[in-house]
N, C-alpha and C positions, 0 to 999 in steps of 0.2 A: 262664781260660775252660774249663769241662769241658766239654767235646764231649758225653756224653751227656745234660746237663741243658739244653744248649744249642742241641739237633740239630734244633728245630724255628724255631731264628733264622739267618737264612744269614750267614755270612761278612761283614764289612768288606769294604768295598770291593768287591762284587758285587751287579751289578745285571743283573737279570733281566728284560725287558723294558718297562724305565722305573721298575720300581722303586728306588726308593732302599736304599743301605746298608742293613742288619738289619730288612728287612721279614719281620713273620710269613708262616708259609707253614705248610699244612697239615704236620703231623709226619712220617706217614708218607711224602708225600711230600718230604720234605728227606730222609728217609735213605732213599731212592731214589735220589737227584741225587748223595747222600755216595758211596754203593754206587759208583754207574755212574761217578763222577769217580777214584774210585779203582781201578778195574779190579775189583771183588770181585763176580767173578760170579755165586757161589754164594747170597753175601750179595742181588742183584738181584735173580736170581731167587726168592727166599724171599719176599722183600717183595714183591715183583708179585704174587705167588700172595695175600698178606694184601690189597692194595689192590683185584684185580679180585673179583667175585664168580664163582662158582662155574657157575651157570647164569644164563640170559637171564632176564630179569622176566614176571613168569609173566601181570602186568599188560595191559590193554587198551594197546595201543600208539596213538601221537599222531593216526594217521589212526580209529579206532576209536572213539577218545574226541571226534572231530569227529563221528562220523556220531550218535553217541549224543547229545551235545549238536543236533544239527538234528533228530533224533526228540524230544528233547523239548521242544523249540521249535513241532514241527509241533501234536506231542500238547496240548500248552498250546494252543495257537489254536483248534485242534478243540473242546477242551471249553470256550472259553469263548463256544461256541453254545448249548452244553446249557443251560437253566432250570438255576439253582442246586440244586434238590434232586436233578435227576437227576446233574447233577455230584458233587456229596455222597456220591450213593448209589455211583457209583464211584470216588470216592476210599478211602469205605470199606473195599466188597469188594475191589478190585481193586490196591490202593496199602496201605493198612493190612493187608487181609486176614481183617476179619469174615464170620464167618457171614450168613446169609439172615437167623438169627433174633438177630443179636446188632446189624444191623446196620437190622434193622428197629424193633427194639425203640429204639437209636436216633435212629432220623427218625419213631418214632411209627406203624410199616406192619407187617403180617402180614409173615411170612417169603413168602407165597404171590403177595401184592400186591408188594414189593419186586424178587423175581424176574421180574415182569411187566415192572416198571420199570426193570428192569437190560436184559433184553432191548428193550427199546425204547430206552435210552439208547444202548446198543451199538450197534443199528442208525443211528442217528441219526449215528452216530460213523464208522461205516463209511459212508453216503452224506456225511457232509464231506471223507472222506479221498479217495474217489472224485473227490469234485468238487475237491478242491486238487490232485490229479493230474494233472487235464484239465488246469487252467489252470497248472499249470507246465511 
């Protein structure tokens, strides 16, 4: 058996909490378990430093990515008060990111008419959000 082609199947006869004899286990950590069984603390700490990362994730965290998820749950319900075109028109601008005039051009609207539209969808947006407030 060579131990370094092997370092990632544990031991005969060792079982690790219900597993059975020579179950795979992540590599790096088996030569973790090798280090720390052996007393090689140098060697541990080497590995620990390859296994953890360096800094925290720089990622929205599990309560963050809830609240974003219930904003757009809320945001979905809201818009689907709007008439279809007003919705369109901000999905557009506001989610893709068209211009007045690219976004008019189109739904078939002046950049001048679209902007009227937008301001009036937006309002419409902001009294649903009001009114889902009260009643929660």
């Amino acid at each position: 058996m060579n131990p370094a082609a092997d370092a990632h199947v544990l031991p005969s006869g060792v079982d690790l909490h219900g597993r059975s004899p020579r179950t795979e286990v992540d590599p790096g950590l088996s030569d973790l378990m090798i280090a720390a069984v052996a007393g090689d603390h140098d060697a541990k700490a080497a590995l620990l430093t390859e296994v953890l990362p360096e800094c925290a994730d720089p990622g929205p965290g599990p309560e963050e990515l809830s609240m974003l998820e219930v904003d757009a749950d809320r945001l979905a319900s809201m818009l689907t008060q709007l008439p279809e075109q007003l919705r369109e028109l901000l999905v557009l601008r506001v989610a893709v990111g068209l211009s007045a005039q690219q976004a008019g051009r189109a739904l078939g609207m002046s950049p001048g008419a679209l902007r009227v539209a937008q301001h009036r969808a937006l309002t419409r947006l902001r009294a649903a959000a009001a009114d889902l407030e009260v009643s929660t």
